[in-house]
MARVEXFI-726244 format. One record per residue (C-alpha): residue in three letters; x, y, z. Coordinates in nm, 4 decimals. Each point is the difference from the previous one (the first is absolute). Layout:
N
   residuo         xx         yy         zz
       ALA          X          Y          Z
...
This chain:
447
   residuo         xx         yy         zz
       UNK    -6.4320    -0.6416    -0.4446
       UNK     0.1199     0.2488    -0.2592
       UNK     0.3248    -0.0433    -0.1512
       UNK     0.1776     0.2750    -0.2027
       UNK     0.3100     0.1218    -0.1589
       UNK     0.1552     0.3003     0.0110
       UNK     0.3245     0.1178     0.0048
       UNK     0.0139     0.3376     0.1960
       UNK     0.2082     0.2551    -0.2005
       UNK     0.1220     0.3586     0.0316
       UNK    -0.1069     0.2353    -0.2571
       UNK     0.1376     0.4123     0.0680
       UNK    -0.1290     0.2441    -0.1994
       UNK     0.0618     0.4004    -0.0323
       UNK    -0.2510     0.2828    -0.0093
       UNK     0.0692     0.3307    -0.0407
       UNK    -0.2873     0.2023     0.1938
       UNK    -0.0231     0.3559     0.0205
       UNK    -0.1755     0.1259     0.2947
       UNK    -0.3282     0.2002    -0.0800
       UNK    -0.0858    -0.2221    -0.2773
       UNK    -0.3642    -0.1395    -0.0623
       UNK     0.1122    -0.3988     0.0195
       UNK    -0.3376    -0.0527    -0.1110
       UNK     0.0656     0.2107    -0.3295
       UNK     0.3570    -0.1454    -0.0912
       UNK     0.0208    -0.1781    -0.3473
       UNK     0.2138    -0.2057     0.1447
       UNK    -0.1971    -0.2014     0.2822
       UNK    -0.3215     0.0418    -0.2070
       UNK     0.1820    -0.1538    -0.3485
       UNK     0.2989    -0.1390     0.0724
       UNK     0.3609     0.0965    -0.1103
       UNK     0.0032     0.1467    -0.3430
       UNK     0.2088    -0.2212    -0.3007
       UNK     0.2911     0.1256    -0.1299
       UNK    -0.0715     0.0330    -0.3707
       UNK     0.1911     0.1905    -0.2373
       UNK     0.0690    -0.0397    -0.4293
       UNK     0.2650    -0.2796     0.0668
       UNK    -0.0468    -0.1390     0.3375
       UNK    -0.2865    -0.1263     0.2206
       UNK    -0.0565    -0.1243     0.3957
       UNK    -0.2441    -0.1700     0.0913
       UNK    -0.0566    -0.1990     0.3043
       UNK    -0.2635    -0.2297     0.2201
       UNK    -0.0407    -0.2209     0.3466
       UNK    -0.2817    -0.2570     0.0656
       UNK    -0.0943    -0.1807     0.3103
       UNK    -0.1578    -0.2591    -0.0235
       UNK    -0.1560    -0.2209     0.3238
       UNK    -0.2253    -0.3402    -0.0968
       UNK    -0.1907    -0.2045     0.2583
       UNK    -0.0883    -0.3400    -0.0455
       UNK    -0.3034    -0.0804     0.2458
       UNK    -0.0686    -0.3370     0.1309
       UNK    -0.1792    -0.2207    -0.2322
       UNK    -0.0537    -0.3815    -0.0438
       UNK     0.3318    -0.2215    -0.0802
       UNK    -0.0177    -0.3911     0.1175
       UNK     0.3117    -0.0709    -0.1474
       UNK     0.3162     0.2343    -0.1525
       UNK     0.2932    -0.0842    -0.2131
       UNK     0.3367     0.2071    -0.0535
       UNK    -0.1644     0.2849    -0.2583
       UNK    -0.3389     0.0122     0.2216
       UNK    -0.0699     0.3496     0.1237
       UNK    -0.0342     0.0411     0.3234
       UNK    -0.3052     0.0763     0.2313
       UNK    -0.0175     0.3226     0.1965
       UNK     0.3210     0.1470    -0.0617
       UNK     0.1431     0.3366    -0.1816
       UNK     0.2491     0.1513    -0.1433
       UNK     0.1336     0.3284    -0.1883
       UNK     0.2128     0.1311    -0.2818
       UNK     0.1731     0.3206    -0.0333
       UNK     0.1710     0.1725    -0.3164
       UNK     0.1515     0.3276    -0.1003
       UNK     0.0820     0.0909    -0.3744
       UNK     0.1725     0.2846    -0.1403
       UNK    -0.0768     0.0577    -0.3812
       UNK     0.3127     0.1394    -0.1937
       UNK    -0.0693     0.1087    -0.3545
       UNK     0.2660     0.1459    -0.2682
       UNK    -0.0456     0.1389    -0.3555
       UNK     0.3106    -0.1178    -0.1856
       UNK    -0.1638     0.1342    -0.3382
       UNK    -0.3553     0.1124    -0.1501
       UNK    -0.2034    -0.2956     0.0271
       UNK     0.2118    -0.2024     0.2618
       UNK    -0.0660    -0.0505     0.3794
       UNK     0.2628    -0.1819     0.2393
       UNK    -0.2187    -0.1157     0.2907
       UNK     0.1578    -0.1696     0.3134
       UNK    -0.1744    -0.0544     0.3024
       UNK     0.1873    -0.0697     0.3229
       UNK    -0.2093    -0.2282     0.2607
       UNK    -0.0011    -0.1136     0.3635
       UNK    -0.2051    -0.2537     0.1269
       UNK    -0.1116    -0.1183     0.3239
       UNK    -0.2492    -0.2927     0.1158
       UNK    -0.1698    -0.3372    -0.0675
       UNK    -0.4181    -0.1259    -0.1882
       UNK    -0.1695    -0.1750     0.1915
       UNK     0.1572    -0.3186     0.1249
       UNK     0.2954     0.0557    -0.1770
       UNK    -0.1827     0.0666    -0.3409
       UNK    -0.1651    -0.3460     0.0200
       UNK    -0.3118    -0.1357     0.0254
       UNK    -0.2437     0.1860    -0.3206
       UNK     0.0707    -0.0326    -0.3195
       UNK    -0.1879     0.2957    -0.0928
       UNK     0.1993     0.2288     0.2690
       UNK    -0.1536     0.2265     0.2312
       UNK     0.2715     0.2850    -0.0636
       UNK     0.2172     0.1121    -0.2711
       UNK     0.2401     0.1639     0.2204
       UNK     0.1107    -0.3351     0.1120
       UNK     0.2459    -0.1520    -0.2155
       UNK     0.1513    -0.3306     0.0100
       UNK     0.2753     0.0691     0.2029
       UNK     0.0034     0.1939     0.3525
       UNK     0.2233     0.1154     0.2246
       UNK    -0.0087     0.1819     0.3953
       UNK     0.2180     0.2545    -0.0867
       UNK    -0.0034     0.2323    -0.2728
       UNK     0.1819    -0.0943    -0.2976
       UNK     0.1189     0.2441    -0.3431
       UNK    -0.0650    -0.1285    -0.3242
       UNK    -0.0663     0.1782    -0.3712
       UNK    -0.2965    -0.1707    -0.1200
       UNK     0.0040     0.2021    -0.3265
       UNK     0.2837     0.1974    -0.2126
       UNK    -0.1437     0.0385    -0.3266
       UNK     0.0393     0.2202    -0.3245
       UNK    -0.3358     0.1012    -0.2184
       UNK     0.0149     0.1385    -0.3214
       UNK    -0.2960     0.1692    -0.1842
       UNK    -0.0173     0.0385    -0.3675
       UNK    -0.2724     0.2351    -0.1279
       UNK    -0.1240    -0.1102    -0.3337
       UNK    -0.3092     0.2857    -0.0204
       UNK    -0.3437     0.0797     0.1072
       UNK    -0.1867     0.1997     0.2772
       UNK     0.2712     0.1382     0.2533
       UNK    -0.0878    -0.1237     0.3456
       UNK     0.1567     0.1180     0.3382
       UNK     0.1355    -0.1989     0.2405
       UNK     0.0469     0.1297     0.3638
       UNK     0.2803    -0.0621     0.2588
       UNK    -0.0736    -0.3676     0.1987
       UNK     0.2193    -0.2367     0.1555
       UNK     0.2413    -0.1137    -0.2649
       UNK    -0.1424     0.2134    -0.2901
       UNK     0.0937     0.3502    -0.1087
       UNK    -0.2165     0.2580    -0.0585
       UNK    -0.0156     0.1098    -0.4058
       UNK    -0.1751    -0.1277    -0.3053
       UNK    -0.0770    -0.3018    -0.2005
       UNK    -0.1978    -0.0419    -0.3244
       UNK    -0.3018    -0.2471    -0.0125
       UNK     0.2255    -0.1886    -0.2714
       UNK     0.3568    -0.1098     0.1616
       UNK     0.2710    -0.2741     0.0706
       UNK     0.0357    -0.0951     0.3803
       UNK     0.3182    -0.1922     0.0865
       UNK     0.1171    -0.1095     0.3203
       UNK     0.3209    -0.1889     0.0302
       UNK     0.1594    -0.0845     0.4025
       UNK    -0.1415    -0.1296     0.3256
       UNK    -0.3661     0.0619     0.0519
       UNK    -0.3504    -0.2725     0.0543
       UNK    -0.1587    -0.1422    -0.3215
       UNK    -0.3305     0.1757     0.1942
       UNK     0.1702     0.3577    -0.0122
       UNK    -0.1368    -0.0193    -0.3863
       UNK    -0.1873    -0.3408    -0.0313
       UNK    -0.3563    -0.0755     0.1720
       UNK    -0.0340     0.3405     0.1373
       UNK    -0.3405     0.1589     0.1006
       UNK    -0.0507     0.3621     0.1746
       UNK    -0.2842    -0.1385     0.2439
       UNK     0.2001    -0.3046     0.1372
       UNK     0.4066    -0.0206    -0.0402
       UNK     0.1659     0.1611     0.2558
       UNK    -0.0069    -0.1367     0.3518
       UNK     0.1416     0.2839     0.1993
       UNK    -0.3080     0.2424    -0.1331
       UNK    -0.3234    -0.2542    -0.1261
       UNK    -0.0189    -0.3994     0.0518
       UNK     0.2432    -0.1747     0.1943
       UNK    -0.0578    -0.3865    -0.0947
       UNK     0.2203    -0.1290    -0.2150
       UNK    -0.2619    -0.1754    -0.2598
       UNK    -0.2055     0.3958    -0.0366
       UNK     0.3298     0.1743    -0.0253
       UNK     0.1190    -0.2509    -0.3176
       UNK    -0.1756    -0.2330    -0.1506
       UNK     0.0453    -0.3402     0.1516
       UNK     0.1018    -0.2216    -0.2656
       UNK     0.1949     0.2053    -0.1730
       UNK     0.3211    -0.1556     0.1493
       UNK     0.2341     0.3396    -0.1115
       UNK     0.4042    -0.0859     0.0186
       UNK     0.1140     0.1436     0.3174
       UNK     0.2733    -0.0710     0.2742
       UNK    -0.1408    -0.0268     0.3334
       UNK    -0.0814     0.3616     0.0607
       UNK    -0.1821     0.0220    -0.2979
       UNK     0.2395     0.2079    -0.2564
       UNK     0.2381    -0.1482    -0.3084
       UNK     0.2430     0.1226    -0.2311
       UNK    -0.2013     0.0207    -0.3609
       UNK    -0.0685     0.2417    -0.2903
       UNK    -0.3267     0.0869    -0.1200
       UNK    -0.1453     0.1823    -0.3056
       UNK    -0.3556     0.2027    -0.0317
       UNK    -0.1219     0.1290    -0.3011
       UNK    -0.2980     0.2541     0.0721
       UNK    -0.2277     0.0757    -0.3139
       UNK    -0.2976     0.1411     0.0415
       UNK    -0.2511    -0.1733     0.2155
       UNK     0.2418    -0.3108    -0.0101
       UNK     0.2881    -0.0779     0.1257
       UNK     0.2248    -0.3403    -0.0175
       UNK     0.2191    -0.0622     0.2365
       UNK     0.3186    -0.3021    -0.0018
       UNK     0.3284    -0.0968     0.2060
       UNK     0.2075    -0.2626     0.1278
       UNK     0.1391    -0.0642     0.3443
       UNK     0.1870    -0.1623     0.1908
       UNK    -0.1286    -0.3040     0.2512
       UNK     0.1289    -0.1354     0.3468
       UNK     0.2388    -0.2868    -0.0177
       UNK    -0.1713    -0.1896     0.2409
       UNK    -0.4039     0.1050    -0.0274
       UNK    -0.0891     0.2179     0.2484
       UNK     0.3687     0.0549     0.1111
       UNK     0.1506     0.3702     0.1146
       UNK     0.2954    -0.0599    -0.3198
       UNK    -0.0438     0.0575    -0.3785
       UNK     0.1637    -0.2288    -0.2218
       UNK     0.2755     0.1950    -0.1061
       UNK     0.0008    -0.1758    -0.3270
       UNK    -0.2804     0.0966    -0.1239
       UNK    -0.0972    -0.3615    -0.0744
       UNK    -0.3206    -0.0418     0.1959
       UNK    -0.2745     0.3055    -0.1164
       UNK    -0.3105     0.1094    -0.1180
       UNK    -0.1494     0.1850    -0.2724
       UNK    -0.3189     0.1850     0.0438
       UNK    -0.2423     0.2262    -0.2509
       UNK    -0.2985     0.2267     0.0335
       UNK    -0.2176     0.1503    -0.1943
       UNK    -0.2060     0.2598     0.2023
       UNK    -0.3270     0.2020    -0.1430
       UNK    -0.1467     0.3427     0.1481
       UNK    -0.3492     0.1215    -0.1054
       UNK    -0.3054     0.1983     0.1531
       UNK    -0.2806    -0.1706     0.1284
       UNK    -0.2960     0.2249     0.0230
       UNK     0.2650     0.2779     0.0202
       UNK     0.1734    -0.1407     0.2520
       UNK     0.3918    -0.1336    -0.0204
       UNK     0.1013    -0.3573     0.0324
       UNK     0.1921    -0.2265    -0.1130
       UNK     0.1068    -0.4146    -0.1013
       UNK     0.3101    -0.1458    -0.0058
       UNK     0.0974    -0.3726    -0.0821
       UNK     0.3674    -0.1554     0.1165
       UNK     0.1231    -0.2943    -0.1155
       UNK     0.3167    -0.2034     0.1223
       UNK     0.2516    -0.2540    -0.0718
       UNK     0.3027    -0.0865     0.2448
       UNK     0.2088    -0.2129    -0.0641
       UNK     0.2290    -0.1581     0.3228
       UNK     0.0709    -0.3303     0.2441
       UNK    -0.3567    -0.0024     0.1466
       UNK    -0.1182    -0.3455     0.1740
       UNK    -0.3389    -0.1886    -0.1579
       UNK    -0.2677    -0.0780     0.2668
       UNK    -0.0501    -0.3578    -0.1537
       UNK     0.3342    -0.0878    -0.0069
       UNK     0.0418     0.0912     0.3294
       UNK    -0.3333    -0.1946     0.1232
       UNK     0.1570    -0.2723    -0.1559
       UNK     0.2948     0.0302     0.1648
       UNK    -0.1446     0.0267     0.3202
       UNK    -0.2331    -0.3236    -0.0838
       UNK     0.4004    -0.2107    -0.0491
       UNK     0.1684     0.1780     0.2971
       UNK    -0.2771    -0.0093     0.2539
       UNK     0.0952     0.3511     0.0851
       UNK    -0.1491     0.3191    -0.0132
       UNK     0.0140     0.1281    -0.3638
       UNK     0.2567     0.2570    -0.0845
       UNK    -0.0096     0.1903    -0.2950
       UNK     0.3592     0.0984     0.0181
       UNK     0.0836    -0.3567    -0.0628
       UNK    -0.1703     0.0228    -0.3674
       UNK     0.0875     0.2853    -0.1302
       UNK     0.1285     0.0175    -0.3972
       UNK    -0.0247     0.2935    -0.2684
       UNK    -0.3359     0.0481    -0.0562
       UNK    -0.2117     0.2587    -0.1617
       UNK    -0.2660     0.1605     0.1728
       UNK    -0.3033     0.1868    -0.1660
       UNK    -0.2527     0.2434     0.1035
       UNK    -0.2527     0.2516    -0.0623
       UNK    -0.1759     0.3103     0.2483
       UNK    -0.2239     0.2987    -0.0891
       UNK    -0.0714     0.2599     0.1253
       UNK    -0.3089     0.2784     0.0173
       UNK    -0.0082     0.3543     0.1511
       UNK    -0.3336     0.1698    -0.0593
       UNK    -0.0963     0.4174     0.1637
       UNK    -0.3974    -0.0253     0.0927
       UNK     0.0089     0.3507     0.0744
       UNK     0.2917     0.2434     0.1339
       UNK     0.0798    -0.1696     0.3739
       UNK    -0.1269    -0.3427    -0.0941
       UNK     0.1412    -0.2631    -0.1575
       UNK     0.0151    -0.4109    -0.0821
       UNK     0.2563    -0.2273    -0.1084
       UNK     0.0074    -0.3454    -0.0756
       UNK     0.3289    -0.2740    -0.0903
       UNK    -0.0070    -0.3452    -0.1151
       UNK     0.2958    -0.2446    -0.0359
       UNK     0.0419    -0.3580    -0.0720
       UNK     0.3084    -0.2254    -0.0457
       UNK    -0.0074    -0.3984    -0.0386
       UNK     0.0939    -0.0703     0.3440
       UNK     0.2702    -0.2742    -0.1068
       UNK     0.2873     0.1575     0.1423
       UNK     0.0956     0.1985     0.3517
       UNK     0.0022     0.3405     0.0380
       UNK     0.3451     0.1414    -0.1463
       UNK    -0.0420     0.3449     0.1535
       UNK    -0.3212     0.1417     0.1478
       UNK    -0.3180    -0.2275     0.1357
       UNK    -0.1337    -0.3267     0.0018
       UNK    -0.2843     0.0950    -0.2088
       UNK    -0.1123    -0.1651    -0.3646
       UNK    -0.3507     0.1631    -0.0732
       UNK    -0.0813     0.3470     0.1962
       UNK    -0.2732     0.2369    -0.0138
       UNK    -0.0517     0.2888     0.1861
       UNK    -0.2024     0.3672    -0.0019
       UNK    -0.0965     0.3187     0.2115
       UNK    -0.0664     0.3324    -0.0239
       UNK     0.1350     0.3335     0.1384
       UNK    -0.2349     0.2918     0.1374
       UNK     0.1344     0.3346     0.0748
       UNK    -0.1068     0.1590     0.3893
       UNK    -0.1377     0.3509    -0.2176
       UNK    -0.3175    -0.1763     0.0291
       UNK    -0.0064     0.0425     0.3938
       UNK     0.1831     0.3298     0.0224
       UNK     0.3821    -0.1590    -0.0003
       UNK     0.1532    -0.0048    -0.3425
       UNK     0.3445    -0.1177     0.1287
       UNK    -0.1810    -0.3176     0.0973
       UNK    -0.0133    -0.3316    -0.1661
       UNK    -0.1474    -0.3335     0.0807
       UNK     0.0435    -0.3338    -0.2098
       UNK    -0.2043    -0.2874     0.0042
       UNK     0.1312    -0.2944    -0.2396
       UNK    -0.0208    -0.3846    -0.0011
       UNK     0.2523    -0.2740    -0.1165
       UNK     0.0011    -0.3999    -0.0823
       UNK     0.2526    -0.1719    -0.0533
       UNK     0.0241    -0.3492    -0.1332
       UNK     0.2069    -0.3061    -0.0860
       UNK     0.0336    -0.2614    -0.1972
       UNK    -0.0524    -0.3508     0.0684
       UNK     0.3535    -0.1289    -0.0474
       UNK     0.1072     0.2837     0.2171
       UNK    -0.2513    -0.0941     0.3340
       UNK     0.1146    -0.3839    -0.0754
       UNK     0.3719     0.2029     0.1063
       UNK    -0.0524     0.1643     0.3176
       UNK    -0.2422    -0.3230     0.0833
       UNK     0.2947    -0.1973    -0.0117
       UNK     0.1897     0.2549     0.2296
       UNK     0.1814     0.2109    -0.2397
       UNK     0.0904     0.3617     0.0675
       UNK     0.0312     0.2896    -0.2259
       UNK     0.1159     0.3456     0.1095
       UNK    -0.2658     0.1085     0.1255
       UNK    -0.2661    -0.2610     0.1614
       UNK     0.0130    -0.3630     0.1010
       UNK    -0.1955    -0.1105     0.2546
       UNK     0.1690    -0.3732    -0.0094
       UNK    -0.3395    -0.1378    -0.1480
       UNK    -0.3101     0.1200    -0.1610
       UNK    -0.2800    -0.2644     0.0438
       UNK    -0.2572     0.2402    -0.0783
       UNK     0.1023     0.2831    -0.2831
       UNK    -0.2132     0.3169    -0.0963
       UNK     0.0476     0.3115    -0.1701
       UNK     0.1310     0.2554     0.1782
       UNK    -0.1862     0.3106     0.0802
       UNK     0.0550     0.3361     0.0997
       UNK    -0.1896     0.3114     0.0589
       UNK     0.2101     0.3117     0.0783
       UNK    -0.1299     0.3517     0.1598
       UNK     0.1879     0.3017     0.0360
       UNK    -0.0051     0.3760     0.1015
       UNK     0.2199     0.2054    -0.1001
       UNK    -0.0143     0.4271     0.1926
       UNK     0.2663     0.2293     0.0319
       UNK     0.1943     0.1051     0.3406
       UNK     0.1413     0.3031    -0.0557
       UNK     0.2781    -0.0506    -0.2832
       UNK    -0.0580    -0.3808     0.0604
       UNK    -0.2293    -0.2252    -0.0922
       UNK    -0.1798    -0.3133     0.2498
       UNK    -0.1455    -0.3074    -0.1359
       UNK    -0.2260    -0.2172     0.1902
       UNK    -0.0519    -0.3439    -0.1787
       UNK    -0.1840    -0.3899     0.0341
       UNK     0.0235    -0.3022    -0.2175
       UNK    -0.2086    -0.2560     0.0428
       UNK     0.1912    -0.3338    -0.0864
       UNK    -0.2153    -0.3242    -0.0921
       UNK     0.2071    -0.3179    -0.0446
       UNK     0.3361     0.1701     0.0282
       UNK     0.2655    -0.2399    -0.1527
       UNK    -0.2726    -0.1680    -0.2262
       UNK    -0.0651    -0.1719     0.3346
       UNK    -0.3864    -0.0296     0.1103
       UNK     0.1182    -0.1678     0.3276
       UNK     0.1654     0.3318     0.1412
       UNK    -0.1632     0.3375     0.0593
       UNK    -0.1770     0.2525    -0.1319
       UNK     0.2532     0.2940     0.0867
       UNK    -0.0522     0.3332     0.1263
       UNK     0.2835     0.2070    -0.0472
       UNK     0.0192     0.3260     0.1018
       UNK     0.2403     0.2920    -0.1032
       UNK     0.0848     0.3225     0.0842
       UNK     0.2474     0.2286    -0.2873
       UNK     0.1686     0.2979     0.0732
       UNK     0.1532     0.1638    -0.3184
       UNK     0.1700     0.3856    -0.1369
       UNK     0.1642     0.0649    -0.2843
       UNK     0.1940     0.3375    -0.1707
């Protein structure tokens, strides 16, 4: 049997239609609703559906975090993007959210997620939320003049090659940190998690992924360095910030773009510390080893620091192809304090464009992921332990766990339908249960 859930809502919209028009002509239905951009302000907006299937696959045994067999489940959310220009050089971004809709299994089960629209949190009814409210400043300090067009939460104007970026309010550490135009942004490329971001780069985040921080960028020509400080969870992995400011991380970056063969790409290398009350797998093996129960890391934690490093490739083969590549590692000594249980990752794929069979809207992905842990951290969720995301109650038999992820992307009209697989090998780090075919279907517009 199939199990899914959905909660049916109602959703009215108006349309003003005058009779003797060519439908099939209108801007409208063909591109979608136009944005509302002027010198000072700026609309933008977007919905995506998203609908994951879970087929039947091997499982002899599950534990509270397992993910389950043959079963689905969806995610819904609508943003409105509301810019302001306060003065020359300053943006005031806030961005208004509802959300809608559970992962798979309750976003449990795979470390290295299969979607990015799934947060931590879920709900059956739509909820309102502002994710970001932000203010960017841009300093010019000289060199070519560049123009930048109208997007969702950027203006239209100009920049020179040689600036100051700062960003100071509520926004993700990956809205400047770790990003990459072939896979980043699950509601238009890659949905799983570990593709999206790199996987052990373990950003400060509350549970829906966004923090309260301030970060600078300094842009000179092919270089640019990037720094900030945010703010961490009070309990890891928790919906609330610590409104002290006590537990956080600092991050850096130092990003390269060059011409290979004429071609654009690009390198980037991010490094972390945090700094928080995170729990130490060995302590609480050992803990486990005097109790006779079930380790529990939140029985261990202290203020620790936790270090790690990513980087991160983008590389143009030719216009409407594409690769990528990121890399991440982390000692694996402590849990997870905000995004995935994952200490060494490495993953790749490449982007084609559909102008090579007559469909240059089109796009299709093909990438690959694995995902590792450390030693100390199996011994953990052998001894029953839990983290936020996977526990299967043992793990007699670990492995790395591997993912392959297909998508294709065409355009409906002004939206745009994405049909996607992933192929998960020992999801959970646990060679006892699966593979995993998960299926997805994406439905997604924006103005």
């Amino acid at each position: 049997m199939f199990n899914s859930d959905l909660s049916i809502q109602s959703l009215r919209l108006g349309v003003n239609y005058q009779l003797g028009a060519d439908l099939a002509k209108s801007d409208v239905f063909t591109k979608g609703v136009p944005p509302l951009d002027s010198d000072n302000f700026n609309v933008h907006g977007q919905t995506t559906l998203v609908s994951q299937y879970a087929l039947p696959f091997r499982a002899p045994y599950s534990g509270q975090n397992s993910l389950a067999s043959n079963a689905g489940r969806e995610t819904w959310d609508l943003n409105l993007y509301l810019g302001f220009r306060p003065w020359e050089g300053a943006e005031i971004w806030v961005n208004p959210e509802i959300d809608q809709g559970f992962g798979l299994s309750g976003t449990f089960g795979v470390a290295g997620f299969p979607s990015a629209e799934a947060y931590k949190v879920g709900s059956s009814y739509p909820y309102a939320r502002i994710p970001r409210a932000f203010l960017r400043q841009t300093i010019d300090l000289g060199g070519d003049v560049q123009k930048v067009n109208a997007g969702i939460n950027q203006f239209a104007g100009s920049q020179t090659t040689d600036r100051l970026v700062i960003t100071v309010g509520k926004f993700s550490v990956v809205d400047i940190f770790d990003t990459n135009k072939y896979a980043h942004d699950p509601r238009s490329d890659f949905l799983n998690w570990t593709l999206v971001d790199t996987g052990a780069f373990d950003y400060a985040a509350d549970a829906w992924a966004f923090t309260y921080g301030a970060a600078v960028e300094w842009y000179t020509g092919q270089w640019t360095f990037r720094a900030g400080i945010f703010d961490g969870p009070v309990v890891p992995n928790s919906t609330d910030l610590d409104p002290a400011f006590g537990q956080f991380q600092m991050v850096g970056e130092i990003e390269r773009r060059y011409e290979l063969w004429g071609q654009p790409g690009k390198i980037a290398v991010t490094g972390y510390l945090t700094r928080a009350r995170m729990g130490n797998f060995a302590d609480a093996v050992q803990l486990a080893s005097l109790t006779g129960g079930p380790a529990d890391i939140s029985a261990v934690r202290t203020y620790s620091s936790k270090a790690g490093i990513a980087a991160n490739m983008e590389q143009q083969i030719l216009p409407g192809v594409g690769l990528f590549a990121r890399a991440g590692y982390t000692p694996g000594k402590l849990e997870a304090y905000a995004f995935t249980d994952a200490d060494t990752t490495l993953s790749g794929g490449a982007l084609l464009s559909g102008k090579f069979w007559g469909r240059p809207d089109d796009t299709v992905g093909l990438a690959g992921i694995l995902n590792t842990i450390s030693s100390v951290h199996q011994a953990y969720f052998a001894a029953g332990g839990l983290s936020a995301l996977i526990g299967d109650g043992m793990l007699p038999h670990p492995g790395a766990e591997k993912i392959l992820e297909v998508y294709y992307t065409l355009p409906i009209y002004s939206w745009q339908l994405t049909l996607d697989y992933q192929l998960i090998a020992n999801p959970a780090y646990n060679r006892d249960r699966g593979p995993v075919s998960v299926v997805a279907s994406r439905l997604h517009a924006q103005f």
